[in-house]
VOLO-431197 format. One line per 8 residues: number of its first residue (from 1); their letters; for each residue x, y, z of N, C-alpha, C. Coordinates in steps of 0.001 Angstrom, whole numbers, plus 500000, padded with zeros to 6 digits. Example, Ala and Ser with C-alpha at 12.3 -4.5 7.8 and 13.67 -1.06 7.14 Angstrom:
# residues 2
1> AS> 513190/494310/507800/512300/495500/507800/513200/496700/507800  512850/497750/507080/513670/498940/507140/512900/500030/507870
This chain:
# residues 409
1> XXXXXXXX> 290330/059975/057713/289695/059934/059021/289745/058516/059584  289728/058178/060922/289870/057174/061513/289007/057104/062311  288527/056129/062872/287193/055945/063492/287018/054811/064426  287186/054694/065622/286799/053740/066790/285862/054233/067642  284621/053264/066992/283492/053716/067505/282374/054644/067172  282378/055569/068049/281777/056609/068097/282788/058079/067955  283978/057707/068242/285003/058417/068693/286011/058467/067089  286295/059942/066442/286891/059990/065667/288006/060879/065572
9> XXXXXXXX> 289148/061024/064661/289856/061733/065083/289955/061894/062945  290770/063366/063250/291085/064082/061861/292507/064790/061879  292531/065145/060492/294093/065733/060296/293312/067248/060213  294527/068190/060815/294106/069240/060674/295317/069787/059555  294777/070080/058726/295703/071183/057395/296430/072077/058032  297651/071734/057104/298636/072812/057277/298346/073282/058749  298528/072443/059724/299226/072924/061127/300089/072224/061737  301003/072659/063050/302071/072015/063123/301507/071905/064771
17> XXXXXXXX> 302971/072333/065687/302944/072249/067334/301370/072622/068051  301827/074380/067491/300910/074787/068270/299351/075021/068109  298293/073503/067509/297236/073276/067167/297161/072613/068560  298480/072257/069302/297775/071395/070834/297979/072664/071712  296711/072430/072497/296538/073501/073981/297641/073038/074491  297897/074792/074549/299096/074802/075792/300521/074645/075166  300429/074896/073922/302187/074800/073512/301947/076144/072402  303409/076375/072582/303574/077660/071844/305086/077353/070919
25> XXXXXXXX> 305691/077678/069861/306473/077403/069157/307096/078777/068658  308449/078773/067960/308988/079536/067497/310073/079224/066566  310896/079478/065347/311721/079459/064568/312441/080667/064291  313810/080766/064966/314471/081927/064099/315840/081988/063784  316209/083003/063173/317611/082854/062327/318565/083295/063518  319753/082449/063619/320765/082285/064872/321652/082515/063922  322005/082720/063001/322876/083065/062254/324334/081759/062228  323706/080388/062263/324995/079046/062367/324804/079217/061453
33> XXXXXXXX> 323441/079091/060376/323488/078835/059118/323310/079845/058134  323144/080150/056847/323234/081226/056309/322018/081928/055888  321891/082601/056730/320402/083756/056438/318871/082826/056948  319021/081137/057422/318274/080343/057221/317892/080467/058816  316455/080037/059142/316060/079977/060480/316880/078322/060649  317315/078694/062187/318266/077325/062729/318268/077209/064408  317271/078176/064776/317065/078188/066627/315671/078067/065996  314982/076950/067031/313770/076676/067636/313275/076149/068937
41> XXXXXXXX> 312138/077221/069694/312079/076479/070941/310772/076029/070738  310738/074994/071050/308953/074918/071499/308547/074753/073494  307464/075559/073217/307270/075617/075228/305761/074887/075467  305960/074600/076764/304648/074445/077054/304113/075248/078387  303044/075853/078248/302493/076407/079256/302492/075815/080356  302018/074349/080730/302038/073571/081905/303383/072910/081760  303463/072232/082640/304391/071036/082853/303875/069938/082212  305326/069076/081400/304532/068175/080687/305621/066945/080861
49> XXXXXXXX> 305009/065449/080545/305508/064643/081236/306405/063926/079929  307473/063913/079650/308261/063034/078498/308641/062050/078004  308843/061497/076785/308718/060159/076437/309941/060160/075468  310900/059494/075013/311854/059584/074107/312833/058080/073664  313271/058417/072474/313958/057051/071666/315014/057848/071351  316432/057327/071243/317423/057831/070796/318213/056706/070340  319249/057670/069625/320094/056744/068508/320529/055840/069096  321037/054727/068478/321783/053393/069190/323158/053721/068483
57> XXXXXXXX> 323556/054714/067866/325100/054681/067657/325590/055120/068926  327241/054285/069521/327690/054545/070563/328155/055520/070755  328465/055964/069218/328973/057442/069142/327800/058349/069417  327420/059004/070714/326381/059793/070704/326730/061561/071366  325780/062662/070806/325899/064031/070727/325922/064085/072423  326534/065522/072718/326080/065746/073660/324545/065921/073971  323675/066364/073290/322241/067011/073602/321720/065591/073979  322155/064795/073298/321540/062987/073426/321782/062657/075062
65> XXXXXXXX> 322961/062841/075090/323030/062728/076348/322482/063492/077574  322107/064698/077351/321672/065691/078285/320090/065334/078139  319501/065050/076746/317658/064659/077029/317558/063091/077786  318620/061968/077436/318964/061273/078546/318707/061359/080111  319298/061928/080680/319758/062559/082088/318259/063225/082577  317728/063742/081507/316410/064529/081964/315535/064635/081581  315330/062929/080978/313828/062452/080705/312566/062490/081097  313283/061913/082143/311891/061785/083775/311808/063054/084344
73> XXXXXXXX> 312681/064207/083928/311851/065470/084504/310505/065977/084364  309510/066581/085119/308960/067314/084130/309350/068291/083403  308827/068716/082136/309395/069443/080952/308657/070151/080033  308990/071712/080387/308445/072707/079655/309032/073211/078747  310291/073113/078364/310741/073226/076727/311538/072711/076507  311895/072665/075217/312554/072084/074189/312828/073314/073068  314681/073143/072940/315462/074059/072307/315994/073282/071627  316118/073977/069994/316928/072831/069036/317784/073677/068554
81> XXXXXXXX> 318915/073545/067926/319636/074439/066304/319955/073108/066062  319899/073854/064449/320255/073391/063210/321514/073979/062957  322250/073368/062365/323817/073541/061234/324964/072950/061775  324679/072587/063392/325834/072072/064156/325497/071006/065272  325943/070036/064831/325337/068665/065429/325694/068553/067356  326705/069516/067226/327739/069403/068794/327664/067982/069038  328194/067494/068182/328849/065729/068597/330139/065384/068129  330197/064592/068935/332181/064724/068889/333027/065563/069350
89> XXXXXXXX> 332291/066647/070515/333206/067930/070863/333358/067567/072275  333596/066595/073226/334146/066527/074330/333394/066997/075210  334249/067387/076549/333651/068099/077779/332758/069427/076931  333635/070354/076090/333170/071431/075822/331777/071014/075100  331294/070353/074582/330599/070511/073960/329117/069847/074749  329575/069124/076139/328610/068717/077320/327760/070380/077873  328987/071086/078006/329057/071910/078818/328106/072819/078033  328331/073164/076363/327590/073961/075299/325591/073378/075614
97> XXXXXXXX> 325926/072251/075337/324458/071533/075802/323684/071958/077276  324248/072070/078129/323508/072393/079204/323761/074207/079388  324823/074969/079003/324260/076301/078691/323300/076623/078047  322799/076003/076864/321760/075980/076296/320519/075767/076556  320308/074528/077649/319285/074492/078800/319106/075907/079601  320268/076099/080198/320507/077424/080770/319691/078646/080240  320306/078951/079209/320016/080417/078415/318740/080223/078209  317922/078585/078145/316289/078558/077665/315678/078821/078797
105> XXXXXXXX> 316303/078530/080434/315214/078644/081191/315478/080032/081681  316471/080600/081655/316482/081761/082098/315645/082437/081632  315566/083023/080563/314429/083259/079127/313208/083573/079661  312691/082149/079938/311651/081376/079945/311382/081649/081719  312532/081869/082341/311892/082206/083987/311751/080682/084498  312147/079693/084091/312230/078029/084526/313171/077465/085006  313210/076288/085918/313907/075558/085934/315034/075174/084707  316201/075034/084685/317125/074381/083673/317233/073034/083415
113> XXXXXXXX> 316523/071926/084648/315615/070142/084532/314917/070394/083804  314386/071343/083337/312967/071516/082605/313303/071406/081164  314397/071812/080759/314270/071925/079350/315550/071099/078458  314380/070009/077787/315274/069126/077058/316129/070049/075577  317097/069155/075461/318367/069814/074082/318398/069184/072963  318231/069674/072159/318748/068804/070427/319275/069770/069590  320207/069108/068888/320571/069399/067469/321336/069062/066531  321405/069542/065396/321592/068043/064408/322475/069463/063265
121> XXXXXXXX> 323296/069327/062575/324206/069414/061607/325117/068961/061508  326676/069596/060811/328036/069069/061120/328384/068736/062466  328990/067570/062183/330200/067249/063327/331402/067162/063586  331814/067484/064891/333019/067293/065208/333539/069065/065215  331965/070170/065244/332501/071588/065408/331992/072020/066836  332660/072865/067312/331949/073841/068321/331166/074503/068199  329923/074138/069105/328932/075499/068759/329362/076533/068524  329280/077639/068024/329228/079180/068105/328302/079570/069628
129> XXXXXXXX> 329059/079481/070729/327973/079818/072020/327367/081166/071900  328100/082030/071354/327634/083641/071374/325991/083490/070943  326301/083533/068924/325456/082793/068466/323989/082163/068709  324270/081088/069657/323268/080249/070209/322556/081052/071120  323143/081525/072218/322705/082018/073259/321825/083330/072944  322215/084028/071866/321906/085328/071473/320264/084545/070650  320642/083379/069825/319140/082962/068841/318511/082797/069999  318749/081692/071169/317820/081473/071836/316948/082579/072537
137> XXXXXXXX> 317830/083501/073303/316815/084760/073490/316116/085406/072445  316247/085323/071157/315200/085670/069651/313976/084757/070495  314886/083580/070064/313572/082701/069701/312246/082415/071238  312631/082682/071658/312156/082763/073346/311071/084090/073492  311616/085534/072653/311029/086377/072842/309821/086668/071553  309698/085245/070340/309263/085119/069186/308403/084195/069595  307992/083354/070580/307305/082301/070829/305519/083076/070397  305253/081983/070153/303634/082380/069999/302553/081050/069694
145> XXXXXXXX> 301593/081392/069117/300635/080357/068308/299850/080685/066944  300105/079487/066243/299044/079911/064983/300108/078760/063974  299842/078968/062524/300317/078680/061591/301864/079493/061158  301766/079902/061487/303538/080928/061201/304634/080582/061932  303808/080328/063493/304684/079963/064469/305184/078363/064162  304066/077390/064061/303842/076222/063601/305300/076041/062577  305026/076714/061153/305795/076586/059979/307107/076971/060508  307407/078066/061413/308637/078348/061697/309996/077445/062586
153> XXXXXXXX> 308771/076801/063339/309714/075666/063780/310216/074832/063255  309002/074000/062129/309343/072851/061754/310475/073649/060731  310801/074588/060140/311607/074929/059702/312980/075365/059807  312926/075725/061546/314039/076261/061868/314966/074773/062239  314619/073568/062219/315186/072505/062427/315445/071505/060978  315349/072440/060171/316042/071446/058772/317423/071351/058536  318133/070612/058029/319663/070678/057104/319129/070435/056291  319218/069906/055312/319929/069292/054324/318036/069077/053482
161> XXXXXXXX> 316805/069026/054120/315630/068663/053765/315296/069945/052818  314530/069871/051941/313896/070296/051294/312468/071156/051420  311479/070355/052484/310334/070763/052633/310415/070627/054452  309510/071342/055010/309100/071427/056304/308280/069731/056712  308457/069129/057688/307813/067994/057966/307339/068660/059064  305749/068332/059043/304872/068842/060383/303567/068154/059815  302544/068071/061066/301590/067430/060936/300600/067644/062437  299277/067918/062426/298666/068072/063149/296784/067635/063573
169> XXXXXXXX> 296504/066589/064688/295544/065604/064597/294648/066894/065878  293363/066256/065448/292407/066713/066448/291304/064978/066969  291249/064398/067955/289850/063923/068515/288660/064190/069264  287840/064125/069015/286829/064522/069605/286243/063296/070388  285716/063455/071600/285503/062411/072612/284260/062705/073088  283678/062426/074113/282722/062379/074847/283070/063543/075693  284072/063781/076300/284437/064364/077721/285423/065228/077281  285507/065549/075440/286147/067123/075134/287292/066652/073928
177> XXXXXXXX> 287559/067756/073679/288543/067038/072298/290273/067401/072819  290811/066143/071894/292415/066504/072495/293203/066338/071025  294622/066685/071311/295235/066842/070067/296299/066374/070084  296749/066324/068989/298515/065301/068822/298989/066190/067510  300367/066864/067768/300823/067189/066722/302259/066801/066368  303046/066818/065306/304555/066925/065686/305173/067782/064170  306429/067827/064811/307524/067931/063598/308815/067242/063245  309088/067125/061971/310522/066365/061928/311600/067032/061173
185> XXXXXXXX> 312529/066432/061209/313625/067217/059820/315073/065536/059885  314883/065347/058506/315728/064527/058246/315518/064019/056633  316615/063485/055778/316670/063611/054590/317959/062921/054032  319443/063087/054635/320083/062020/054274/320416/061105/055992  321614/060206/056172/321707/059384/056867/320599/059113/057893  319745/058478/057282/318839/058053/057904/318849/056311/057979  318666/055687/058672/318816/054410/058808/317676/053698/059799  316791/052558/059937/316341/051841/061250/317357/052040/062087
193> XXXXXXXX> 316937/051991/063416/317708/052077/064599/317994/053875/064638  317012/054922/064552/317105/056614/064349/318019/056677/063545  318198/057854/062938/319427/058201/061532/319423/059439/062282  319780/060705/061228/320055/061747/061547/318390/062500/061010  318140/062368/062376/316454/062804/062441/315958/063333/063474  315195/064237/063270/314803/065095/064861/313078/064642/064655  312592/064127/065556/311264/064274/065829/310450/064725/067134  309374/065460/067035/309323/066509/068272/307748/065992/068056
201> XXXXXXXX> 306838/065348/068928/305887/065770/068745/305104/065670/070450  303957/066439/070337/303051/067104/071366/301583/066693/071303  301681/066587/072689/299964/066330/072534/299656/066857/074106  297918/067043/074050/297302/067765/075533/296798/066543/076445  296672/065543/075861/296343/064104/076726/297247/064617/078244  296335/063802/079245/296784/063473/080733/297189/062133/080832  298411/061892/080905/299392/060262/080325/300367/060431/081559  300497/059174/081956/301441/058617/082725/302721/058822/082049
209> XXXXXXXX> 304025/058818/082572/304793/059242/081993/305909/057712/081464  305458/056591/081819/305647/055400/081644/305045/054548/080642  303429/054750/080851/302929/054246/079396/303232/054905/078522  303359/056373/078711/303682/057512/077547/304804/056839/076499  305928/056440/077213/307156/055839/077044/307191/054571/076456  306107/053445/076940/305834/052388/076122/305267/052558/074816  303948/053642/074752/303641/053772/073950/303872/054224/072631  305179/055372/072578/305982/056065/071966/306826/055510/071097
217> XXXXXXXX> 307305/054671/072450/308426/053367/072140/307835/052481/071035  306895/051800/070914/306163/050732/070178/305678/051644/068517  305348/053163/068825/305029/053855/067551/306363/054359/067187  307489/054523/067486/309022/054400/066688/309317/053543/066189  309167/052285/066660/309605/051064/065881/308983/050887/065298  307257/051124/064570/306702/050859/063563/306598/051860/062617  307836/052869/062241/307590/054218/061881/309209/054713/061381  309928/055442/062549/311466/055810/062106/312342/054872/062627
225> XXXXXXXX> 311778/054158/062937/312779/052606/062746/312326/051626/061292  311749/052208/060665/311085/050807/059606/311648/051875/058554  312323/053022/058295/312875/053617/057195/314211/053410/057293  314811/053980/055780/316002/054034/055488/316376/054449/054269  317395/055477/054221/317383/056596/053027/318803/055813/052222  319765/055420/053426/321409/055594/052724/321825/054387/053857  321457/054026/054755/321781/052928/055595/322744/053593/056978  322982/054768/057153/323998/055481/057908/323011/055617/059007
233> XXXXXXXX> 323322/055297/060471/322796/055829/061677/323738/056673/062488  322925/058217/062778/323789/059249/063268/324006/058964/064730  324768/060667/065201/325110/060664/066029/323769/061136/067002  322960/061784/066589/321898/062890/067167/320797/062429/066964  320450/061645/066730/319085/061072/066645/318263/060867/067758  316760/061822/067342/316061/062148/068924/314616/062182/068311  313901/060876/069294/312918/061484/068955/311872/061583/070207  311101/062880/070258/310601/063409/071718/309363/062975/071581
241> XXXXXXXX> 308380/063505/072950/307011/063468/073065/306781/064197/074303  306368/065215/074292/305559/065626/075447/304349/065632/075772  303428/065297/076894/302177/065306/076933/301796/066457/078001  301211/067390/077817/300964/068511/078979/299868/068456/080132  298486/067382/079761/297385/067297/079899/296619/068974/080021  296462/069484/079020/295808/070749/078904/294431/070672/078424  294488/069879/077401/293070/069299/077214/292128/068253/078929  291439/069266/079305/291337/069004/080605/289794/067669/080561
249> XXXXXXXX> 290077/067250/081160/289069/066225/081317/289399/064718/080220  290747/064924/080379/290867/063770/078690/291950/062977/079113  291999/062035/079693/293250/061011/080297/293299/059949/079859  294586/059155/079684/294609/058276/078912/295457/057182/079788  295142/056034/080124/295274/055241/081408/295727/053791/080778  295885/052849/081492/296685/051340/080631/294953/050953/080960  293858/051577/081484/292714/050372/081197/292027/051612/080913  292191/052629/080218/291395/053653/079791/290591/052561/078074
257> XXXXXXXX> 289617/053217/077841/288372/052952/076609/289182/053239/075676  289859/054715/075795/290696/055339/075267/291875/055072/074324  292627/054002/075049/294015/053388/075154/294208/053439/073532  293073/052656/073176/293562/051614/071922/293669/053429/070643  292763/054067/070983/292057/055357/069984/293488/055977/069839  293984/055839/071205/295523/057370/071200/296743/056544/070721  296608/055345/071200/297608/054635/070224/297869/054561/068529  296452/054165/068314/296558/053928/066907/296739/055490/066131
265> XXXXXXXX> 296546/056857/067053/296868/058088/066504/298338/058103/066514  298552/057916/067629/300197/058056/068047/300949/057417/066369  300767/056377/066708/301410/055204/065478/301297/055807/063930  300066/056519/063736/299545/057190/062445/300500/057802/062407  300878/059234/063174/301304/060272/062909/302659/059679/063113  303124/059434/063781/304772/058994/063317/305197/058346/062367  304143/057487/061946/304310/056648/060310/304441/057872/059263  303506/058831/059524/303193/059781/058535/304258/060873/058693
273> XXXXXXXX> 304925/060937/059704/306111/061982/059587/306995/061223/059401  307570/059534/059553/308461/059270/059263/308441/059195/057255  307311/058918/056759/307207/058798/055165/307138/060070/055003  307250/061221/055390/307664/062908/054867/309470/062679/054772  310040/062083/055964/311521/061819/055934/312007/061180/054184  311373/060185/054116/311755/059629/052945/311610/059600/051770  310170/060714/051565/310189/061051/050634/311077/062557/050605  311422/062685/051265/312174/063927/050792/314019/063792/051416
281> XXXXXXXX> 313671/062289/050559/315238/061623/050894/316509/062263/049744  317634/062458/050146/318506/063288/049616/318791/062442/048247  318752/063505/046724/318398/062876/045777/317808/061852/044895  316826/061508/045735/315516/060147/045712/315403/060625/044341  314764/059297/043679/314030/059668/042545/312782/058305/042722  312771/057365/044097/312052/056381/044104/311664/056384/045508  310951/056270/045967/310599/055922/047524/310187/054411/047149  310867/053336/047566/310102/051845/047481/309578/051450/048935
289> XXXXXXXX> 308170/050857/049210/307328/050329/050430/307402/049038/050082  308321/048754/051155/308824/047050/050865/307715/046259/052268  307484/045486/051875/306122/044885/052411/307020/043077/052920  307222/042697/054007/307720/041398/054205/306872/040263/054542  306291/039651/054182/305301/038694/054498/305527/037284/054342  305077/036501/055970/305590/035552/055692/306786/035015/056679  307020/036028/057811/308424/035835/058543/308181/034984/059471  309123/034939/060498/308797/033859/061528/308461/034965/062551
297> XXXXXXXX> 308777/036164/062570/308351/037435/063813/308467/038360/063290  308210/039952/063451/308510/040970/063373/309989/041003/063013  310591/040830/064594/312092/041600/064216/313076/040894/062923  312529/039540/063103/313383/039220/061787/313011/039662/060546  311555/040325/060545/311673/040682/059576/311670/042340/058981  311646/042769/060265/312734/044287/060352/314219/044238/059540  314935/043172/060171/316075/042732/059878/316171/042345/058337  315351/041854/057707/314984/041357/056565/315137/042668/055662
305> XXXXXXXX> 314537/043440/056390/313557/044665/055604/314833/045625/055517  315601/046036/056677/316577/046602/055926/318373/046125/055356  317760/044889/055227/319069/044493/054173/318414/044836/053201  317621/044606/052661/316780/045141/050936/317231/046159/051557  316545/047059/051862/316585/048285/051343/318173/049763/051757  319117/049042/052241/320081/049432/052545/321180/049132/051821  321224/048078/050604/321763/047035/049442/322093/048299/048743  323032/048901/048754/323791/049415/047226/322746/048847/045973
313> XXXXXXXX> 323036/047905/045604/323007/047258/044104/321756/047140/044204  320221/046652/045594/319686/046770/045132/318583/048530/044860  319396/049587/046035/319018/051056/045723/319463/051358/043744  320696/050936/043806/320995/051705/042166/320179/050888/040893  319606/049537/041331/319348/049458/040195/317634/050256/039857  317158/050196/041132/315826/050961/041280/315969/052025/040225  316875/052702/040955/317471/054035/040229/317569/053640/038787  317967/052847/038790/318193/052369/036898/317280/051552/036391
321> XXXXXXXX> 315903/051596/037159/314890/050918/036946/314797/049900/036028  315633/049243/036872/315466/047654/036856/315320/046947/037654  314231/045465/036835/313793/044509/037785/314266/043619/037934  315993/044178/038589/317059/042889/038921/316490/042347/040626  315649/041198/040298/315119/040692/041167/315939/039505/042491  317470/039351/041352/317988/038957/042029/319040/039420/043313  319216/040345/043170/319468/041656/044158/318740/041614/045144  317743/041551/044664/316655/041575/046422/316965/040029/047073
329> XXXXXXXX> 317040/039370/046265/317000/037781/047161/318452/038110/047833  319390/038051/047176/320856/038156/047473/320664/038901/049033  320414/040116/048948/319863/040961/050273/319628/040239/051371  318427/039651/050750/317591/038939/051978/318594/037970/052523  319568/036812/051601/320170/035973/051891/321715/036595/053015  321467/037507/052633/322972/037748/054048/322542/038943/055281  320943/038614/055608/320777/039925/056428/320946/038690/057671  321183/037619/057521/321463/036876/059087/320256/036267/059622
337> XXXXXXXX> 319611/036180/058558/318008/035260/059072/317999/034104/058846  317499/033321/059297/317298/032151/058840/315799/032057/057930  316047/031588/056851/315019/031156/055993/315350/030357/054579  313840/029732/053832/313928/029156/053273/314032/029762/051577  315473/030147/050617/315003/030657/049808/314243/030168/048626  314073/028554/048606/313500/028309/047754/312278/028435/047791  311152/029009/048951/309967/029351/048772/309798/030780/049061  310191/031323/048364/310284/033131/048527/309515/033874/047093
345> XXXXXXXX> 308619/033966/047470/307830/034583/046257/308429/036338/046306  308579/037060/045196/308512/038327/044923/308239/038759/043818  307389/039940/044299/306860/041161/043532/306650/042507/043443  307086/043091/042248/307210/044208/042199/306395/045444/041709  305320/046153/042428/304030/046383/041770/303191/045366/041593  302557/045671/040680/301430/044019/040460/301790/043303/039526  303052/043163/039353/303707/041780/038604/304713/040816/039362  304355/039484/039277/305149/038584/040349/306683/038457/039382
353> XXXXXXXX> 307770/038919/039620/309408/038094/039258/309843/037042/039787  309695/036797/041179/310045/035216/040963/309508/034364/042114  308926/033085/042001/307863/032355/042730/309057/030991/043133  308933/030778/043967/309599/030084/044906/310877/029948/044584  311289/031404/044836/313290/031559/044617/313502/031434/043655  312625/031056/042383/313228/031264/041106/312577/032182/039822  313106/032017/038598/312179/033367/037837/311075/032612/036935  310127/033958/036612/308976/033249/036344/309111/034872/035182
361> XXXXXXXX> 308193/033936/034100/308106/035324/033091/307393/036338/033471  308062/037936/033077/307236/038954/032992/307608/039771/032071  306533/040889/031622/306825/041699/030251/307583/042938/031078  308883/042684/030292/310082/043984/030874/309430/044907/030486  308219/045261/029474/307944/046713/028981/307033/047025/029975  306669/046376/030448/305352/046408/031532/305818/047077/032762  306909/046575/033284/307956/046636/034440/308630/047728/034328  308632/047667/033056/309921/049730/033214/308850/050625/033545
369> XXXXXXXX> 307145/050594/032897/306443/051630/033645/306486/051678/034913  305910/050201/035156/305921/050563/036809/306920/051010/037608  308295/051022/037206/309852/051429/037569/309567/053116/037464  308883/053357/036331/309075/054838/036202/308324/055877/037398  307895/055011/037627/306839/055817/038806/307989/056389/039518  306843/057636/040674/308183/057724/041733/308200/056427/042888  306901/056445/042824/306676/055151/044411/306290/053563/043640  307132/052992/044034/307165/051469/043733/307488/050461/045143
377> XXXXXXXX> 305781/049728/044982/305406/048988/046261/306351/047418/045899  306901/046719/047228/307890/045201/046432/307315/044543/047799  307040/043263/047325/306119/042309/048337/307102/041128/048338  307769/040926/049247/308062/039324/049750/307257/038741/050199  306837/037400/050072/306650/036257/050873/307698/035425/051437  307911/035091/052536/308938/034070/052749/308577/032702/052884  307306/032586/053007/306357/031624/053351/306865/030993/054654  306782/031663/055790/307996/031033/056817/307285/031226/058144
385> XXXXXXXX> 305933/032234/058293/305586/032439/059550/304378/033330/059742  303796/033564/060332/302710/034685/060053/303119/035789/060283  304572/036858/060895/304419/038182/060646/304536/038707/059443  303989/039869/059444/304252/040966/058248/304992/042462/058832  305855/042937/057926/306156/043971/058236/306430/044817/057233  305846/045976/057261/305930/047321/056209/307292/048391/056464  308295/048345/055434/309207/049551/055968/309595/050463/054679  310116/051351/054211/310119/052198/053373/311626/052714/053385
393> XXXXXXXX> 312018/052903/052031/313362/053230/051801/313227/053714/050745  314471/054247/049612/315047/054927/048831/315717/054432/047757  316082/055219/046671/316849/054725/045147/318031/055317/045998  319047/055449/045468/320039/056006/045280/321043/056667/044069  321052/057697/043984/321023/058672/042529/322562/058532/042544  322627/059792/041418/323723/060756/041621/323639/061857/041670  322492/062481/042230/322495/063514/043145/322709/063580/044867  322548/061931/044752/322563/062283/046485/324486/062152/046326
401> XXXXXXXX> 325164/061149/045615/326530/061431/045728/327254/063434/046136  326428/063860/044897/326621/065464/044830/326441/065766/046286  325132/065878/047125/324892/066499/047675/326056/066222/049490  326064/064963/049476/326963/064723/050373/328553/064373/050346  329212/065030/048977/330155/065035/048847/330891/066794/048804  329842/067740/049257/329915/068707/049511/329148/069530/050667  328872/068276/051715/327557/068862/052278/328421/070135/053510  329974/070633/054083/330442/071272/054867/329992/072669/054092
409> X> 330434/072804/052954/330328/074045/051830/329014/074696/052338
């Protein structure tokens, strides 16, 4: 629970979208993938105002480009599949993206401005339009609310993940309670700067559609920009926000009381769906929370943060749980920062390896437990500045080799 003030806010169990007034969700089998739900729409009853981050690879999907173009609309749904990324397919595959708008508002009785596009699998195939067009009318005529509906979405938007990522907040205020929920799906190429990750989340707040956008903006970069599974940034990387204001009497303004309460939710829940991403990173056997302290700013030490944790040598030795400490310095030394390595303290768990750039004794038997864990916390100091920055990454197995050396099959 979190608490400003008088004013508190909670997680609500096992719920997903449709715990916020005014949105309704759905998941169903489109048949791209095999027997697996891979069409999801989520709607909103009102008109709702949008906020979004997308990949910085130049190589980008069509759908990227089409939620682009029709950001600043207002926007009552959002249509995803899973199994086929439609990136890399040319005009045709522009054209697949906005039929898909199409077939949702028709459906739906809406505008075709109205409804943003995503989706994320292989690339470089053609949709199946039949297919699509045929799930989307399923999934359109499957819409509803509750926990089923909830689970079905966050499900109908997985590849390659393991578990459903969803999550759902309630606050209670003076002047009525409002809600924030979302979902994600992502598991390998994930990288800072979006990977191959869908994030969708909703809330009933009455938001400008500009701060919405700042605000969104500032909780991505402290969240699915601060991870990294394999160091790869996709083609499709999207991450949404709609606000409907359904929760009536509840607005959230740049000099609202408010401001600071919906922020620090906002920021929660995307931290907390981006650490569902990584722990259910493709053949993980380690999630490490690399902690940078000590930088001269933030971004350098973003920058900092994923040379560690994007390092080959230093993911495998995790994996081989070892405290080759010099791996991490090496990292740090070619991510393009300027700093001092002879005052660089690090530690791994609650044992220090090496105090101002060099090694200092520790009991290796001590160190392989803490290695054995699944989650192992690693603290730099750079002694160089007052930011700190928290980002989270991955071992690297040989299961994840397996899994993406067959992932078309």
């Amino acid at each position: 629970m979190k608490k400003n003030d008088k004013n508190k806010w909670i997680k609500i169990e096992n719920r997903g979208l449709t715990a916020v007034k005014g949105f309704q969700a759905s998941g169903v089998v489109g048949g791209l993938k095999k027997g697996k739900k891979d069409i999801a729409v989520i709607y909103s009853e009102k008109e709702a105002v949008a906020a979004g981050v997308f990949t910085l690879n130049v190589v980008q999907a069509a759908p990227v480009h089409l939620c682009k173009a029709q950001l600043e609309n207002p926007v009552r749904a959002l249509v995803v599949n899973s199994g086929n990324a439609n990136a890399c397919t040319g005009e045709q595959g522009r054209r697949d993206a906005q039929q898909m708008a199409a077939r949702t508002a028709a459906s739906l009785k809406i505008d075709s401005g109205k409804v943003m596009v995503s989706s994320t699998g292989v690339i470089g195939v053609p949709l199946p339009m039949d297919k699509v067009n045929s799930g989307i009318s399923a999934a359109v005529s499957a819409l509803g609310k509750g926990p089923d509906f909830d689970s079905a979405s966050a499900e109908a938007i997985m590849t390659t993940d393991t578990v459903i990522k969803q999550l759902a907040y309630r606050c209670s205020l003076p002047e009525g309670d409002f809600h924030l929920a979302g979902i994600a799906k992502g598991s390998g190429m994930i990288c800072p700067n979006m990977a191959t990750m869908l994030a969708f989340l909703v809330t009933d707040v009455r938001i400008q559609r500009s701060l919405l956008q700042d605000l969104f903006a500032e909780a991505v970069d402290k969240s699915f920009n601060a991870i990294t599974v394999d160091g790869d940034t996709s083609t499709n990387d999207t991450a949404l926000i709609l606000a409907n204001g359904a929760a009536d009497g509840v607005e959230i303004t740049a000099n609202s009381e408010n401001l600071s309460l919906f922020k620090e939710m906002l920021i929660a829940a995307a931290k907390e769906l981006a650490l569902k991403i990584v722990e259910d990173g493709e053949g993980l056997t380690k999630v490490i929370t690399l902690t940078i302290r000590g930088a001269a700013d933030e971004k350098e030490a973003r920058i900092m943060a994923r040379s560690v944790l994007n390092s080959p040598l230093v993911k495998t030795a995790f994996y081989g749980e070892d405290a080759n400490w010099g791996r991490i310095l090496a990292a740090l030394g070619y991510a393009g920062v300027a700093f001092n390595p002879d005052l660089v303290d690090i530690f791994i768990g609650p044992f220090q390896v090496a105090a101002n750039g060099g090694a200092v004794p520790f009991s290796e038997e001590k160190m392989k437990k803490v290695l054995q864990n699944r989650e192992v916390a690693v603290l730099l100091d750079l002694k160089n500045g007052p930011a700190e920055v928290t980002a989270w990454g991955t071992d690297m197995s040989h299961e994840y080799i397996s899994i993406n050396s067959d992932y078309r099959s």
